[in-house]
C-alpha angles and dihedrals in degrees: 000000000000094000094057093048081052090051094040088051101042088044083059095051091049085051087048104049088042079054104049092040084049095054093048089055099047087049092054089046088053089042098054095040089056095051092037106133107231114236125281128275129243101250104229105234103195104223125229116270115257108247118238111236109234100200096091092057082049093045075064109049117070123253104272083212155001115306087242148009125200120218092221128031134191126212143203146165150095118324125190123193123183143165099215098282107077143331132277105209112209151144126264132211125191133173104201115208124201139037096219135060102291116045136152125247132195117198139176134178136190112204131180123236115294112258099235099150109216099351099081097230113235087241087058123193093330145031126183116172140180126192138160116211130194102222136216112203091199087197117043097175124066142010098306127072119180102198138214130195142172127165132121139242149167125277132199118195120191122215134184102285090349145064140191142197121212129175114234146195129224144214120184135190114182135175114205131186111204108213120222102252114143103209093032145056103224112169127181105205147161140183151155132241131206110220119199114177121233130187107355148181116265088258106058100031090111087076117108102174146283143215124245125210127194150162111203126170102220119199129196129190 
């Protein structure tokens, strides 16, 4: 009898003890579920703004310009003088100097005798003149350049058996229409000048002046 009440105690000590060690478990389960961190965000990164492409809103607006200017131009083409009593027809030659409003242009023209009839033009039977300018394009932008031009230059006018040099001064007013070619500078122009003698050998020093007309195509590269 006594050893059944030993086995039934020591049977309850063992529940006891498996009870005890059950509950402690439970409550650190319950422990470490309470204070468990919750898992970690997705941190929000803002992304760059895409950038508009403005070449559609240029594609719109017109070119404020020519596609290109040339900082150098030649020209060519038919030049006229006259005094009033004929015309000297010639050809003219130019180098134009500058892509903005102010530029620099050298010029020279041989022209044949005025025709006068029976009244000897002062010019006589040949005229050859040189002459720099400093220019003024009134109208940077567009197609169209009024042009304005002063400068000076030397003159020699061939007469029958005899031939003189004179300085000169010049006044220019020109007219050019810029083509649009993209990789070059191509201009359709005219103008007149207006020529008055300076200084000037004893044989030409009858002369008192004259105007020179003129169409040139000028290119640029």
């Amino acid at each position: 009898m006594d050893r059944l009440v030993g086995v039934a105690c020591a049977m309850a000590v063992a529940l006891a003890v498996s009870l005890s060690g059950l509950a402690r478990a439970q409550d650190r389960a319950v422990v470490d579920v309470g204070f468990a961190e919750p898992p970690p965000h997705p941190r929000y990164e803002p992304q760059a703004p895409i950038a508009a492409d403005p070449l559609p809103a240029m594609r719109d607006e017109p070119p404020s310009e020519e596609l290109y200017r040339s900082p150098m131009r030649l020209d060519l083409g038919p030049v006229g003088a006259t005094t009033g009593r004929g015309l000297a027809p010639g050809l003219g030659v130019a180098a134009d100097f500058g892509r903005g409003t102010v530029g620099v242009r050298l010029a020279a023209a041989w022209l044949r005798g005025e025709s006068a009839g029976a009244d000897p033009s002062p010019i006589g039977s040949g005229l050859a003149q040189y002459t720099g300018e400093l220019t003024l394009d009134l109208r940077k932008r567009g197609p169209f350049h009024p042009v304005l031009g002063l400068g000076f230059g030397l003159a020699r006018v061939a007469r029958d058996g005899s031939s003189g040099s004179l300085g000169i001064g010049t006044a220019r007013l020109g007219l050019e229409y810029a083509l649009a070619v993209e990789d070059a500078d191509v201009r359709i122009g005219c103008g007149v000048t207006g020529v008055l003698p300076g200084p000037a050998d004893a044989s030409v020093q009858d002369v008192k002046g004259w105007a020179l007309v003129g169409a040139n195509l000028g290119v640029g590269f």
